[in-house]
N, C-alpha and C positions, 0 to 999 in steps of 0.2 A: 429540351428539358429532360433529364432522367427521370427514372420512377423516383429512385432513390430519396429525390428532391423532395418530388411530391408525396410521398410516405412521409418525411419528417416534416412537411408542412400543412399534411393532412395529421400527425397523432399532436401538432401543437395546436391546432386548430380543434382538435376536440379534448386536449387536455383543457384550454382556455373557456371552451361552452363548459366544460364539465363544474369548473371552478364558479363560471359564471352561475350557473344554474341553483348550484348549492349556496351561494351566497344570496341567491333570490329567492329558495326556499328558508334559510334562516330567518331574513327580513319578514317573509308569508308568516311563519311560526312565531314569530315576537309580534307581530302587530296581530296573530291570537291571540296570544298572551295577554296580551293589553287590551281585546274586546271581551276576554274572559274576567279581567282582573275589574272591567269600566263592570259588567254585570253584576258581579261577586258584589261589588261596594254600593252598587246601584241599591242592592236588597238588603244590605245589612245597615248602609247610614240614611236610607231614605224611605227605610218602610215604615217609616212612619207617617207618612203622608197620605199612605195606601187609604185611610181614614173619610179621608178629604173628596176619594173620588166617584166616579159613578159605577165606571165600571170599571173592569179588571186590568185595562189597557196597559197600566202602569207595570204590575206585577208581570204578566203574557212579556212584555217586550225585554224584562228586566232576564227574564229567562230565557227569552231566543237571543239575547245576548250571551250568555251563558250557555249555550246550544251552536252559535255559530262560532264561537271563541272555541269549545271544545272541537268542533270539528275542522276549523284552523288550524290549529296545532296537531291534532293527529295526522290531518293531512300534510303537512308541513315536513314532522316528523318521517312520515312514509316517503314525502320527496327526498329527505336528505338520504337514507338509507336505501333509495332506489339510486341516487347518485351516486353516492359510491358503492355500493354492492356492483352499478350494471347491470342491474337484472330487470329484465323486459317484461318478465311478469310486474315486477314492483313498478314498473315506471308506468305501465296502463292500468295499475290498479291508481297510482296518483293523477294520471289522466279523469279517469274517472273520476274523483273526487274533487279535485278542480271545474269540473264541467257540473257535476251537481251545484257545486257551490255558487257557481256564475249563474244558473236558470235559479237559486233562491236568490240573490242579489239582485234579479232582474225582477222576478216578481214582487221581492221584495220595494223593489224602486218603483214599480208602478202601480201596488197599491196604498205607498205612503203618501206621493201624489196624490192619487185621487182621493183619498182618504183623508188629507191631512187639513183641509178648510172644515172640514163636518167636524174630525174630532177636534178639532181646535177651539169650534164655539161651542162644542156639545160641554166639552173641559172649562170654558170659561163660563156656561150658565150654572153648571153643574157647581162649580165651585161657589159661584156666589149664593146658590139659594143655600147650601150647604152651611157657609156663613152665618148667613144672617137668619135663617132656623132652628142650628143646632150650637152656636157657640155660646157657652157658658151656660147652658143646660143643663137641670140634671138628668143623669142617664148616658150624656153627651160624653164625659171626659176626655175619649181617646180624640177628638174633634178636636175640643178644647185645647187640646198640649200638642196635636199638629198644628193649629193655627195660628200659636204662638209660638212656639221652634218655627215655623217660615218666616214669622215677622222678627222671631230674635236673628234668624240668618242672613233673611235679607236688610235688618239695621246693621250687621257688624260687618258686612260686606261694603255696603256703604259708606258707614264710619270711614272702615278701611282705604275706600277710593278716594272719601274726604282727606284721608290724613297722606296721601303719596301726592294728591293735586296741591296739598299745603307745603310741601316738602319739596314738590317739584318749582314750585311758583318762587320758594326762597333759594332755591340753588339758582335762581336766571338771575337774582338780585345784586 
């Protein structure tokens, strides 16, 4: 086999990782995007519920959403620009920020685990005495007008599934 060979089948072979790579870092940077944008909406169409709870759980997650979406995307962005520039300083500085981000996804995974049966019923006692002490209160209102935006959203969500099972049931007919 000549070099020759293998030079043009070693620079397609890393022109194709390179291609690869950068299309793995745009997917990285959109799917921030999109943990940034779930964040963003988290706090602006649901703080109102913030009312409702004991503690701050809601609002903390709503911005480490907003905290790992942003540093997705920078990182994302520094992969793309380490891709094509080639430069070995940029591609260990995106080393490194992949590697941070994989020890917070880890920790993050095993404190939501273990965490997640406690705040589960601590949310659900918490809600009901919330309820049934503070709704329709005076003093209470911000309670009050959570309690009923969840029961207005979860009736028109249901409506909603009522009226596609009613729809689906007449297209079989």
């Amino acid at each position: 086999m000549s070099t020759a060979f293998k030079d043009d089948q070693g620079d397609w072979l890393t022109v194709c990782l390179k291609y690869l790579l950068f299309v793995f870092n745009f997917l990285f940077w959109v799917g921030g995007a999109a943990v940034l944008g779930v964040g963003v909406w988290t706090l602006v169409e649901k703080s109102d519920y913030l009312s409702l709870l004991a503690s701050s759980t809601f609002a903390v997650s709503a911005y480490i959403l907003i905290l790992a979406g942003s540093l997705v995307v920078v990182t994302g962005f520094v992969g793309c620009c380490a891709v094509i520039r080639e430069q070995k300083s940029c591609l260990s500085t995106y080393f490194s920020c992949l590697l941070v981000i994989f020890l917070i996804e880890l920790v993050a995974g095993v404190l939501a685990y273990v965490y997640y049966q406690r705040l589960s019923d601590e949310l659900k006692q918490h809600l009901n005495q919330t309820m049934s002490e503070n709704y329709a209160q005076p003093g209470a209102e911000a309670i009050t007008l959570a309690v009923d935006r969840l029961q207005q959203d979860k009736l028109s969500a249901s409506s909603a599934y009522r009226t596609a099972s009613v729809l689906i049931a007449a297209t079989r007919v």
